[in-house]
N, C-alpha and C positions, 0 to 999 in steps of 0.2 A: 713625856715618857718617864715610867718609874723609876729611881736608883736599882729597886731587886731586876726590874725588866733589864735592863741597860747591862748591867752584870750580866746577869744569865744567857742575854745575845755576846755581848765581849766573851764570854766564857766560850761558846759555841765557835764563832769566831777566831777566836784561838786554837780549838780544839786542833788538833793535827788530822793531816787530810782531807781537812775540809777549804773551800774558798769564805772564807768568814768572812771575810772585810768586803768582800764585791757584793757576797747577801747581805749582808748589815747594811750597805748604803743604795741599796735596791728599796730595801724595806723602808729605810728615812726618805727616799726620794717619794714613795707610794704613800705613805704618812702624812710626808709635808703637801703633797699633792690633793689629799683629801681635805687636810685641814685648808688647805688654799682654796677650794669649791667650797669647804662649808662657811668658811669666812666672807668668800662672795655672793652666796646664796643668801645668807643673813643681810650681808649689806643689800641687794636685791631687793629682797622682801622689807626690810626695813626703810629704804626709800619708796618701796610702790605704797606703802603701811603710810607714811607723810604725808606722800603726793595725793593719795586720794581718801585721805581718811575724812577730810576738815572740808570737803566738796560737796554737792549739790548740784553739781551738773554733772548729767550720765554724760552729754555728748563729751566733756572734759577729761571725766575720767575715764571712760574707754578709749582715748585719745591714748592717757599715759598708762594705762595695762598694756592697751597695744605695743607702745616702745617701749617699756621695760620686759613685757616678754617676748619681744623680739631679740634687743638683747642681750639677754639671758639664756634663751638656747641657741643663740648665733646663728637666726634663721634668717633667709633673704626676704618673709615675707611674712608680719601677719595678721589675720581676719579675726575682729570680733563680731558674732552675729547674734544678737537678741530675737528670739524668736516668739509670736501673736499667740499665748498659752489658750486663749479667749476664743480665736476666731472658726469659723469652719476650715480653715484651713491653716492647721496648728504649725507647718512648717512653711509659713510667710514670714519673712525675713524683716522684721520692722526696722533695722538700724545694723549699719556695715561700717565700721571704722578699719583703717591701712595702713600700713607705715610701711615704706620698703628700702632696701641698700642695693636693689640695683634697678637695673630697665626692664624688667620683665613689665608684664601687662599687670594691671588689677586684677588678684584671681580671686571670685565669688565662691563660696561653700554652695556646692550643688544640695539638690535635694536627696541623693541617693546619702550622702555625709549625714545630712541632718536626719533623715529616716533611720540610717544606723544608731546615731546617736539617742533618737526618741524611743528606741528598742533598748537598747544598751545600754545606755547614760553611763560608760565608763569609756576611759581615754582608748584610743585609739593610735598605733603605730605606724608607718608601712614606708617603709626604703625602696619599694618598687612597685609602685601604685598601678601603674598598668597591666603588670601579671596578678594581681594580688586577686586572690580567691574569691573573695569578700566583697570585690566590686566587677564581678566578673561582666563582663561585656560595657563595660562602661566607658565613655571615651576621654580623657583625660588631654589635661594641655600638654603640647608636648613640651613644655618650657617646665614641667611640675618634676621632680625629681624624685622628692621627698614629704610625706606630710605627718604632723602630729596636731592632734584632733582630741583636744580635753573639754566636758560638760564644765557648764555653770549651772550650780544646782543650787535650789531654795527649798529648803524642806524637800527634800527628796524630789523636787519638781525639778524639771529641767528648765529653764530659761533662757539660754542661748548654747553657746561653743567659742568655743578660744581655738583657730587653728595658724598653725604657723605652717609656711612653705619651703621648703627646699633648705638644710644646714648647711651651712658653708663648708664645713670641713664632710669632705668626698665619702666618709664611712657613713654620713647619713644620720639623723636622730639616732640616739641611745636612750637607754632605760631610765638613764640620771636624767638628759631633758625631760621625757616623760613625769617622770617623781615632780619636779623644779615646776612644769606648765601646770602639773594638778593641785601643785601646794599656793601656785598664784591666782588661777580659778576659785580653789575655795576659800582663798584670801578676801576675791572680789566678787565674787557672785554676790553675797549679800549687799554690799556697800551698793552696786549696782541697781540691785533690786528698792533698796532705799532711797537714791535717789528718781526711779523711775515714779515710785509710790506718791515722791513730794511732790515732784514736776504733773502728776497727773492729780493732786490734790488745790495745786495752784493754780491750773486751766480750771477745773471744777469749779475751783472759787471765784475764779474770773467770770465762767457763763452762766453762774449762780445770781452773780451780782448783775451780768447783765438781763437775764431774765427777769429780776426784780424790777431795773427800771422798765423794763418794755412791761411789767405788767404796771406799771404807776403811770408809764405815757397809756396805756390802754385803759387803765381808770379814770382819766384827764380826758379820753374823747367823748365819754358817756354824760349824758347830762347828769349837772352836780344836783338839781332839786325837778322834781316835777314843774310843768308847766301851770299856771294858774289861767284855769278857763272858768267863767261865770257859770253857776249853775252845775259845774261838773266837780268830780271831785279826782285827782288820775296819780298814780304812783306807778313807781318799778323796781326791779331790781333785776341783778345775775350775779351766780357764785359760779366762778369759773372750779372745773374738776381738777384740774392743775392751778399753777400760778397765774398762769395767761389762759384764755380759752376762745373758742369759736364763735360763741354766741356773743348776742348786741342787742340793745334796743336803744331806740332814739327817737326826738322829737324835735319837729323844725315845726318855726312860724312861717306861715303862709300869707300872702293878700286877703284881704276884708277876713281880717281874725279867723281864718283858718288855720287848725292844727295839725301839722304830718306826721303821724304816726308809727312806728314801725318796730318789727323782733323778728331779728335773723337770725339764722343756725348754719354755719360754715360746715363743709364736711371737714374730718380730721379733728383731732385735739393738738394743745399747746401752739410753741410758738407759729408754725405753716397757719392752722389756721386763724390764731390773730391777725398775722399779716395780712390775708385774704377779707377778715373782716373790718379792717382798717380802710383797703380797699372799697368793699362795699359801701361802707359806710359814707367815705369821700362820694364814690357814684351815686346815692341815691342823696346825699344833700344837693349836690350840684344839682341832678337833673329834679328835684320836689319844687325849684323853684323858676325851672324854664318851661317847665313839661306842664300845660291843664287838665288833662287829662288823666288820671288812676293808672289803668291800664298805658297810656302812651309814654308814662313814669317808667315801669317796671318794665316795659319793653325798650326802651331805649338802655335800663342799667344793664339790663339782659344780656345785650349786645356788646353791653362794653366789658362786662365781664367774662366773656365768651371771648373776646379778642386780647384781653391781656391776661389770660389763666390757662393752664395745662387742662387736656380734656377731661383728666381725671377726677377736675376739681370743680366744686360747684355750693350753692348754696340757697336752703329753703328760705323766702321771705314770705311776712304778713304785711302788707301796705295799707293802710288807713287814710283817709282825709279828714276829720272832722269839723261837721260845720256847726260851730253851737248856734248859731243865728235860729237855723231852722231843725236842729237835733237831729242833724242825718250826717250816715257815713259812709262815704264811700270806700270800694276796698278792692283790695285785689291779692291771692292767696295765689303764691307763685310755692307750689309743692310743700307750704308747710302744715304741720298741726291744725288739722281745724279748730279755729278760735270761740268760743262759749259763749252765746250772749244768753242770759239768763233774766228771764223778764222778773215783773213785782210778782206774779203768780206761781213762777216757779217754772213754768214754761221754756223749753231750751231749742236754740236756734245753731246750727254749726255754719260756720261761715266758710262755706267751701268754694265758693267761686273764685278763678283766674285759670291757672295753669300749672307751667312744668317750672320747677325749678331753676333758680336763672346761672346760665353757664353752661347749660346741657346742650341747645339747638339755637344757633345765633339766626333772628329774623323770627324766632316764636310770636305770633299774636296771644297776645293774652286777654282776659275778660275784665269787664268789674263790676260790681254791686251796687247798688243806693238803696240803703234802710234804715230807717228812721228807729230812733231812740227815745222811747217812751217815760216817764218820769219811773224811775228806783229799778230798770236795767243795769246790768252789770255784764262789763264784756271782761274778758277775760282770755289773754292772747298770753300761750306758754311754747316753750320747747319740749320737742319730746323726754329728756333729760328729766321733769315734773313725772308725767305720765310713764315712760319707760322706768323709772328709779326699783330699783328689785330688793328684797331681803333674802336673807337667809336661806331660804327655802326657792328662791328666783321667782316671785311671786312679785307682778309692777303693783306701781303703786295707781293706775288705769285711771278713767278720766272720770268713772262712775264715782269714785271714793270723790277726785276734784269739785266734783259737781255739787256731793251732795253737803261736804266742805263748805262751799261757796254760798249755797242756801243756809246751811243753817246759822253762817255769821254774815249772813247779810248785811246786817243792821251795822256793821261797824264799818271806817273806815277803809279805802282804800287800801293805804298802807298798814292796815291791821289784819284785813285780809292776806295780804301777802307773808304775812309775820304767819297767819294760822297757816297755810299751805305750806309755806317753806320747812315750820316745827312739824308738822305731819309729815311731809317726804323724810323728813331726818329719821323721826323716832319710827317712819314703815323700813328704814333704810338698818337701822340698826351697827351693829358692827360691821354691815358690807361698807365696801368703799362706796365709796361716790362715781360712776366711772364717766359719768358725763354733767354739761355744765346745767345750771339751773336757768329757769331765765323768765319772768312775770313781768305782765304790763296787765293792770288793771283801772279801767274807766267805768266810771259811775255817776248814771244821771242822779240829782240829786232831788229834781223837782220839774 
């Protein structure tokens, strides 16, 4: 206080007929009084400022909001609730921290609190919750007395609620709590939101890194070179639309130098359908080499894939056998793309025989083919991914463009073939995305 103030109350004070000295020390007791709250509200905010400023864990620091705003407005109880800004249903409670001083129960922020709040996004009073206008029919614990109810705001967003239950001293929350709960909300909303930001940049990192390896074990199942068959000439490839993808092709060696052949298309993208094609993949090496038969191959993986996959889920194959001994192949076309064989004349054959896609109907019979491969045929076995691939205008890039692709670089390798196809779906593809995986097996008699 000022020397002219202190005077001028001693002056009054003195005055005659007045009670000076009882007002004068009313007024130092109401002074010193404030100054005692605003010196504890600094220390307050000044320790919750310490405790969570150098943090990195929300669960931590909602821990010490909780207890330093409990207390601070001297309340028996209270609730931090971060709320799902993202999900269809905006007032899902993703995270509840407690602290409490006495035996009452755990009380949860209802949803009728937080729907006020996502109306309002300002604090909220009420010393008698049960009559109170505002939550009229609502039924309240009866242990709840008292509540104060202040937003954590991010840029004008709401992100959860700070509420405290019940004050200790019987007059209930006052105006000063109110001020005290809003000036510590918007102390920590941010801090909050910062570390929710990191902790969700950390997971990311983590299933980023793991997706990576699942696509490097997924590039490790694929054969690393073409097979070397006499007389033939055979490449492949697939560019998954994501990191990982659904589609596969592979080659196993068979008895008396036959070749097993094969390009599948999982339904789904990324990692579900990797795993399914992994799956696959495991099922049709094991049975290529107990199974004689094409068709008793595809019908046996059929089964097993129907028995260990959800109904939903399934997947188109092309199955080949080839025999270069006598240049025939046998095959079996369980609901995929039909495969192009394209003779020396130009001549085009689609390879449509087997069946349904395996995983749909467990106990399917399926079919298979035997047709011989003439010297300078070219088969040519893709995923719809080739053919479906769209621009700009949603125009595919069809099988007629493949075709006539495929004739006119005839002359060149296998794997040069595949190089021209692949730069052709890119440059019909344009700035569109890619939205599915690619996937080529090319075999070429050579003579």
């Amino acid at each position: 206080m000022s020397p002219k103030r202190f005077l001028q109350r001693r002056g009054r004070a003195d005055a005659p007929g007045e009670h000076g000295a009882d007002s004068e020390i009313v007024l130092l007791r109401e002074e010193n009084q404030q100054l005692r709250r605003a010196v504890e509200e600094l220390s307050i905010l000044n320790d919750l400022s310490r405790a969570i400023g150098a943090s990195v864990d929300s669960q931590d620091i909602i821990r010490k909001i909780v207890d330093r705003s409990m207390r601070a407005v001297q309340a028996e109880q209270t609730v931090v609730t971060l709320v799902d800004r993202d999900a269809n249903q905006p007032m899902r409670t993703l995270v509840r921290a407690m602290t409490s001083s006495s035996e009452h129960p755990h009380y949860h922020v209802n949803e009728n609190l937080l729907g006020w709040m996502h109306l309002y996004k300002r604090p909220l009073l009420t010393n008698d919750p049960t009559h109170d206008e505002r939550f009229r029919g609502l039924k309240w614990d009866d242990t709840i007395h008292s509540i104060l109810c202040v937003p954590l705001m991010v840029k004008s967003e709401l992100i959860g609620v700070v509420t405290s239950y019940n004050k200790k001293a019987k007059s209930g929350f006052g105006q000063e709590d109110q001020r005290l709960l809003a000036i510590i909300a918007g102390q920590s909303a941010q801090i909050i939101e910062n570390a929710r930001l990191y902790e969700e940049e950390k997971a990311y990192a983590t299933i980023r890194e793991q997706v990576r390896l699942a696509a490097q074990i997924q590039l490790d199942l694929l054969p690393k070179t073409p097979p070397a068959v006499e007389r033939y000439d055979i490449a492949a490839r697939t560019i998954p639309a994501q990191l990982v993808g659904g589609d596969y092709f592979d080659f196993v060696v068979l008895a008396q130098d036959r070749l097993a052949l094969c390009l599948g298309d999982v339904s789904g993208k990324g990692l579900p359908a990797s795993l399914l094609m992994a799956n696959l993949q495991a099922t049709l090496r094991g049975q290529s080499v107990v199974a004689s038969a094409v068709s008793e191959t595809i019908a046996r993986a059929n089964t097993l894939i129907h028995q260990s996959t959800d109904p939903e889920k399934f997947a188109t194959l092309f199955y080949g056998v080839l025999d270069p001994g006598e240049n025939r192949l046998s095959f079996c076309n369980a609901g995929h793309e039909n495969p192009i064989l394209i003779s020396a004349n130009g001549d085009v054959t689609r390879l449509e025989t087997g069946g349904m896609a395996l995983g749909v109907i467990e106990g399917f019979s399926y079919d298979e083919e035997r047709i011989a491969l003439a010297a300078g045929d070219i088969l040519v076995v893709f995923s719809d991914g080739i053919s479906d691939a769209t621009n700009e205008f949603d125009h595919p890039f069809g099988e007629s463009r493949l075709i006539a692709l495929v004739n006119e670089h005839r002359e060149e390798p296998a794997a040069a073939l595949i190089d021209r196809i692949v730069d052709a779906v890119n440059a019909h593809e344009g700035e569109t995305e890619q939205l599915d995986d690619l996937t080529l097996v090319v075999v070429k008699r050579n003579d």
